[in-house]
Structure formats: structure tokens, C-alpha cells
N, C-alpha and C positions, 0 to 999 in steps of 0.2 A: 400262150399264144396258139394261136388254132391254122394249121397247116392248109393254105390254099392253092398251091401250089398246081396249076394247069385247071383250077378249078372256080368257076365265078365267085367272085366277092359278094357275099349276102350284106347288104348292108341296110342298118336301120338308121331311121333319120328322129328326130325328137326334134319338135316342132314344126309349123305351118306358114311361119313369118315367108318374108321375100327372099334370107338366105335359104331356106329349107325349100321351098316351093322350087327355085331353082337347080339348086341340086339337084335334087329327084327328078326334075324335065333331063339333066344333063347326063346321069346315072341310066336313066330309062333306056338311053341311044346308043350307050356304050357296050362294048362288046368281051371286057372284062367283070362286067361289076352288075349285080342286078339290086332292086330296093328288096327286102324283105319286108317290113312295114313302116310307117307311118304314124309314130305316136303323139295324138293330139290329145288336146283338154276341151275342144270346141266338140259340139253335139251337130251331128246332120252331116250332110254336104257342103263340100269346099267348094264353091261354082268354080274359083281360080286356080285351084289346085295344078291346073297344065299335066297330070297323068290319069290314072286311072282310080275313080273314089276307091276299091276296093283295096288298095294298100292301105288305107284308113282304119286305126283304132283306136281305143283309149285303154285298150289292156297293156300294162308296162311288159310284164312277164312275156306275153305272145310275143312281141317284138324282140326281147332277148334271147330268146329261146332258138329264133329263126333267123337269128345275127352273127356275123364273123365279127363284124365292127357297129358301132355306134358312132353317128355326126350327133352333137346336140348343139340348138343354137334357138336358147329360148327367150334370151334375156330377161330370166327370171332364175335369179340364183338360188334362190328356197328349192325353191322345184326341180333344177339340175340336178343341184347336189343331190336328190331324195333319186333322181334316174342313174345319175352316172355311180352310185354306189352302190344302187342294186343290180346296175349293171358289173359290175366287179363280181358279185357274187357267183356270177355265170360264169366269169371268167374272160369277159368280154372287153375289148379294150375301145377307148373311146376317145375320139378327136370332137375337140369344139372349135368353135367361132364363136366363144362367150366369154368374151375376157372376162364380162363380169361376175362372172361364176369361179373362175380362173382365181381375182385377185383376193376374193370373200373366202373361197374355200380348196382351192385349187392345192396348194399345199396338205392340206391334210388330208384328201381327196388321193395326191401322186403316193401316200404310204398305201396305200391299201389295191389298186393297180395302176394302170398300164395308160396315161393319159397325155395330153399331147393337145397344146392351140395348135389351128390350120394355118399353114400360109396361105394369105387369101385376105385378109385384115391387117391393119397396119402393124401391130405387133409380130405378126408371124412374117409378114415381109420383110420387118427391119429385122429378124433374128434369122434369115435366112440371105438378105444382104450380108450380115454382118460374119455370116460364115464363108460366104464367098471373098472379102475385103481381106480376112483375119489372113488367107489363105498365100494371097497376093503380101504379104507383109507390112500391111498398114496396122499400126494401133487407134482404136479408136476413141474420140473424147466425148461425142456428143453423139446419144440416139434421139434423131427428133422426128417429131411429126409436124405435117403444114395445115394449116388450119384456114381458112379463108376468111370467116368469118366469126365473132363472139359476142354475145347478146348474154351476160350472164342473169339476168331476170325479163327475159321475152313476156309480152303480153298474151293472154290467150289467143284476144282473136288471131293475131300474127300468126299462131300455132296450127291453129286451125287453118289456116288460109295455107300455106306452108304444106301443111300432112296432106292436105287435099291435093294443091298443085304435083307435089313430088308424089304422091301415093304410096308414103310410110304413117304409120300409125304415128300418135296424137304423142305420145311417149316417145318415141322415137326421134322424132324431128325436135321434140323440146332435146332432149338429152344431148344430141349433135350439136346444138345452137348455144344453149348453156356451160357447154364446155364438160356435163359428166360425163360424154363418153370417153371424150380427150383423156381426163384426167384420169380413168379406169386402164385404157390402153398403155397409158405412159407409167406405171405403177406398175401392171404387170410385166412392162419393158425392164425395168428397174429390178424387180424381184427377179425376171427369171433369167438375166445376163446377168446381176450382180450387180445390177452401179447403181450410183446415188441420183436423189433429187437433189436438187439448190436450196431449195425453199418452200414451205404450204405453199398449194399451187398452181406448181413448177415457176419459173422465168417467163414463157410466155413473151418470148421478142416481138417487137411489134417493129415492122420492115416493109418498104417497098420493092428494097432487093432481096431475093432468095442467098444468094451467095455471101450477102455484107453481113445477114441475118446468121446463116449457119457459122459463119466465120465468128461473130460476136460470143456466140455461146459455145462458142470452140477455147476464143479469150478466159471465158469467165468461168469454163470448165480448167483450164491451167493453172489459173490463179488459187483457185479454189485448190487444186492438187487433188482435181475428182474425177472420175468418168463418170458425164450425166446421162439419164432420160429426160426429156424436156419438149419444147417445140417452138415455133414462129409463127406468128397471126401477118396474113399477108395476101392480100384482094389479087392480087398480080402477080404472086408465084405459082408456078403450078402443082395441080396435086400431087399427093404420094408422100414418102417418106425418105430420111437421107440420112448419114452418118458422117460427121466431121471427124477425120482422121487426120496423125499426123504418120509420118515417114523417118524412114531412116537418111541422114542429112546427105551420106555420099551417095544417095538416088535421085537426090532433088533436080540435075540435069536431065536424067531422064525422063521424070515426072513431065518435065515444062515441056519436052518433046515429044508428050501424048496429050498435051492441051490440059495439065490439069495446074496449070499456074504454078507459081514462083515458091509456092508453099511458105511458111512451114506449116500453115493448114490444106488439106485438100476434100473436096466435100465430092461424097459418094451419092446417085441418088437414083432411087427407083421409083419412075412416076406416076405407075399402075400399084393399085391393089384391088384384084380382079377377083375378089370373096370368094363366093362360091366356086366359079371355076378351078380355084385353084386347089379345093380341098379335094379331089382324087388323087393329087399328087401324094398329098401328104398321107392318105388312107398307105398308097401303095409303100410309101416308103417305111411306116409307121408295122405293118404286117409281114413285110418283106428284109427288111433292113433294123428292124427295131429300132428305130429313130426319134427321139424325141425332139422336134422341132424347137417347141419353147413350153416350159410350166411356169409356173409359179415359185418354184425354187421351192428347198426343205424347209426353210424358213426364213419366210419374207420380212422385211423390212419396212414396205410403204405398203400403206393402205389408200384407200379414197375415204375419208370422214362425208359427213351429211354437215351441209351449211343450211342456214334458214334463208330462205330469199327475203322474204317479209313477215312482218310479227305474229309468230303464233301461240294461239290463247290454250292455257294448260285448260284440258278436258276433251281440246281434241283430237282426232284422228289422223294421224299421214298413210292413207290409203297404200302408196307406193312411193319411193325412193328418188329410183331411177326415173327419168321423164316427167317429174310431180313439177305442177305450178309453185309447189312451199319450199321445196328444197332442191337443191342443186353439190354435186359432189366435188370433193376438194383432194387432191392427192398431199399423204404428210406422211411423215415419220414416225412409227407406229410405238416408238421410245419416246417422241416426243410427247404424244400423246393417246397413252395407251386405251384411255376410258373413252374414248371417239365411239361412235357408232359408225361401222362402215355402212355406206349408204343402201349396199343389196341387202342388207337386212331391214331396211325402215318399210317394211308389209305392216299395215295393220297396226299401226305404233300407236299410242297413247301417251297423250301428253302430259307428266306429273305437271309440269308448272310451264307458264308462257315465259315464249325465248322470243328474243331480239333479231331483226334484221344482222344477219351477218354474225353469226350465232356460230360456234360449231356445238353440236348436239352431244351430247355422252348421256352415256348408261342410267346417271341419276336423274337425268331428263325425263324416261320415257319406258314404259314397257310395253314387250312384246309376247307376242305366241311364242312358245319351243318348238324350235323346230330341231330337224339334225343340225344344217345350215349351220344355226344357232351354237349349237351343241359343238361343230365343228371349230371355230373362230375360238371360243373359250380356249378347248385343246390346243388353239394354235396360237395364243398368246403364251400358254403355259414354256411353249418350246421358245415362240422369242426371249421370254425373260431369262431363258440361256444359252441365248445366241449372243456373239459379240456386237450387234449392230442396236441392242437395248441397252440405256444409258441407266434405267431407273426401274424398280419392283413392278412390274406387271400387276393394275388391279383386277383383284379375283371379282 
């Protein structure tokens, strides 16, 4: 860890998206922290960039070199993992806003340094909720996130119409709409607090009340004798994220006299997740405090598998994963089914033989390029298959 102590935070950022573009406008301002550089994959100028082109490169090295810290947030887990491990080399520690980088490789990624998601996304809120709650003496049953809306096989044009309106890439608004991003965040929830999912998935309540919702799967978390990650599909609750807890029973008078009901559930709830903004926090606390917000745990549990939207024919290509028209990601139990392909690795895949709508994909399915990424997940089955949370031999 590199001593900044009365001295600006050089910070480098990895990636161009709307999370990275805005940092960098918010970093720019600030009077602790400067950008070092700016490492993209795009050739030229950024017209939107909102700073100055000249933090712009495509050399990894140069940005590491002139870094206290690294943000990455590319949503491309191949390619993280190839930054944030040569960034170790340097010795450099590194905060994302990439879960999905997080749940593919983030464990094997935290042995070698110093890594950390942001608060600022819904997993780094609920595991920064859940520090505050723990603190206050609630135990918690339920980490969920709220979901508005779910289209798990959207039509292109809708997609298109959609990334244009909002102004996120084509990927992006599928993946939101489809449910993989949900299901990427609620798996890294899972992994790096320690609790279970329900079921492939997750539960997925479907509620017009916020409160009758969190409460349900507060039920179904007891019954089960589990603490879940999970969430609620619900047009009329508001955003953000919440934790059903319960309490110790000779508090429950007091409870009812700070308006949090009759219990024995009482639901916690933070209805901001303000991404970008929030990651200077966690820079600061992450160099200053040695802090790790949330990982992926030493050895996770859930993964996201790749589901087939619609039939596809052995000999072809799945370009990408994450945001693909063909597939969509499923959170499960990496015991239950270890031969899954998580979905940030489906770059570039090749189809041995045609799968079914509603398919989940494995290994025999399909090859791909080597990458570390790649190389990473192997190593990291090797350690579930002796972890307690693996029911059955890991296939090599």
C-alpha cells in the first residue's frame, strides 16, 4: 500500500463507459484526488469524455505506473481481470464497480492483491447497509435488491429504442432488462457476505407492496433456516436496495416507537445508489483504512451460468455474454452445477452442438479462447471442490 498521506491521490480509471466518464468529471474537481490516466480500448477522441483528451491512453503500464489506485469498470471481465492483475504487479490496489468481473474472477483475483467493489452499485450499498444495521444489532435474513421491471427475452428493436432513449449502450440496457445484471449483483451479494440463494435464479417476488415483498422473503428465508441474497420485481416500489432483519424480541417496544412496525421482521432500506459518486469514498477508505468494502469471498459459492434465450444452432458464434440477444444470465449454486459456463466468459464462444431455448450452457457445449479470466475460474473451482459449500467432485 503506497503512503498518501497529505499528498494527492493519483488515481487511474480503466474504462470510458458512463460510470468512468463520470468519475473522472468528479475527481477532476476535487481537491484531494487527481486522474493519472485513462485507460481505454477505443482509438481517437472521446467527444464526451467531459475532461481533458490528454488523460487518454491505451498503454496499461503507463497508467499503472502513475497510480496510487485503480477504479475499473468495464464490464468486460476477460479484459479486467488481464488489468487488474497486472495491476497487482505494481503493487497497485484496485476498486471496481464491476461486479461482473467480481463474481467470474474476483476470488482468485483478492489472493494475489488488494481489491475492493465500490459503494456506489447496488452490492456495495447493500454490504455497506449491512455494516451499519449489524452495528445497531439487527440480524439480517434477506439482502435484496428492487427491480422495476423484467423482460427476460426483450426484442431487439425494444433494445434499441431503450439504449437510445436512456443513453447506455445496446449491452447494457439488454442486460438490465433481462435480469443479468440482477442476477451478477445478487451472486456477488451471496459470495461476499456469505449467504445463500433459494433457488437458480434467485426468488424474484413479484409485489405491489415494497414492504409485504421484503417481508415474504424474510418468511421464506426462516423457513428455509438461510440468510438469502435475492430481490423483488415491483413497478411501484422505489428504487435502491434493503435488508430484512429481524431483532432481539425484548427490543421490539422500542422498535414500534421508531415506526419500524410490530416486527418480528423489520425491513432496512437505502433508496439511492449513486455509482460513481460514491466511489471516492471508498478509494479514500480503501488507502487510508485498508478497508474492504465487499469481494467475492476466498471461495464462492454462486456463480451466474449462461441461459439460451432462443435455439441455438451448433457451429455458431456467441460474440458476447453479458447484453447478447442469445443469452441471458442465471444466478445458481456452483455445487449444483459445476460444468455451467459463467456467462462473462461466453466472448467468442463456439457452439459444439445446438441448445434449446431455456438451455443452461456447460463446458461440453462450447469452446472458447484462453484467456487468464479463463485460466482463473478453473483454479477457482479447484478450491470450491474444497470448500464446504460443494456437494459433488468439481469437473476438471
Amino acid at each position: 500500500m503506497k503512503n498518501n498521506f497529505g499528498k494527492l491521490i493519483r488515481v487511474g480509471i480503466v474504462g470510458t463507459g458512463g460510470i468512468s466518464r463520470g468519475l473522472a468529471k468528479l475527481i477532476a474537481r476535487r481537491k484531494d484526488m487527481v486522474i493519472s490516466k485513462i485507460l481505454t480500448r477505443r482509438k481517437g477522441a472521446i467527444s464526451d469524455l467531459g475532461v481533458s483528451q490528454e488523460y487518454l491512453t491505451n498503454d496499461m503500464d503507463r497508467v499503472l505506473e502513475l497510480s496510487d489506485v485503480v477504479v475499473v469498470s468495464t464490464g468486460d471481465a476477460i479484459y479486467s481481470t488481464k488489468v487488474i492483475n497486472r495491476a497487482f504487479t505494481y503493487g497497485v490496489p484496485v476498486v471496481t464497480m464491476d461486479a461482473d468481473t467480481q463474481v467470474l474472477t474476483g476470488s482468485w483475483l483478492s489472493k494475489r492483491g488488494l481489491i475492493t467493489e465500490a459503494n456506489g452499485d447496488q452490492p456495495g450499498v447493500l454490504a455497506s447497509l449491512n455494516k451499519e444495521i449489524i452495528q445497531m444489532g439487527f440480524k439480517p435474513l434477506v439482502y435484496g435488491n428492487i427491480k422495476g421491471f423484467l423482460n427476460q427475452n426483450p426484442s431487439l428493436e425494444d433494445m434499441l429504442y431503450w439504449a437510445q432513449k436512456q443513453g447506455y449502450s445496446l449491452s447494457s440496457v439488454t442486460s438490465f432488462t433481462d435480469g443479468t445484471k440482477l442476477q451478477i449483483e445478487q451472486a456477488l451479494v451471496a459470495n461476499g457476505l456469505g449467504v445463500d440463494i433459494l433457488q437458480r435464479g434467485l426468488t424474484g417476488y413479484e409485489t405491489n407492496d415494497f414492504q409485504e415483498g421484503a417481508f415474504a422473503l424474510g418468511k421464506a428465508a426462516d423457513e428455509a433456516g438461510k440468510v438469502i441474497s435475492d430481490y423483488i420485481i415491483s413497478r411501484e416500489s422505489p428504487p435502491g436496495v434493503f435488508i430484512t432483519a429481524t431483532h432481539q424480541e425484548d427490543l421490539a417496544p422500542e422498535l414500534k416507537t421508531y415506526k419500524l412496525g410490530d416486527g418480528p421482521y423489520y425491513l432496512m432500506y437505502k433508496p439511492t445508489h449513486l455509482c460513481f459518486f460514491e466511489i471516492p469514498g471508498t478509494i479514500l477508505d480503501l488507502l487510508y483504512r485498508d478497508e474492504i468494502l465487499l469481494d467475492n469471498g476466498s471461495v464462492p459459492h454462486a456463480s451466474v451460468a449462461t441461459i439460451a434465450k432462443r435455439r441455438l444452432e451448433a457451429g455458431s458464434v456467441i460474440s458476447k455474454g453479458i447484453g447478447s440477444m442469445d443469452v441471458r444470465g442465471e444466478a445458481i449454486s456452483i455445487a449444483e452445477d459445476p460444468n455451467h459456463v459463467p456467462i462473462g466468459l461466453m466472448s467468442e464462444a463456439y457452439l459444439k452442438r445446438s441448445i434449446e431455448p431455456g438451455q443452461l450452457i456447460t463446458f461440453d457445449d462450447i469452446e472458447i479462447p484462453d484467456s487468464l479470466a479463463y485460466d482463473a475460474w478453473k483454479e477457482t473451482l479447484v478450491n470450491v471442490d474444497q470448500s464446504p459449500w460443494s456437494k459433488e467432485t468439481v469437473k476438471k
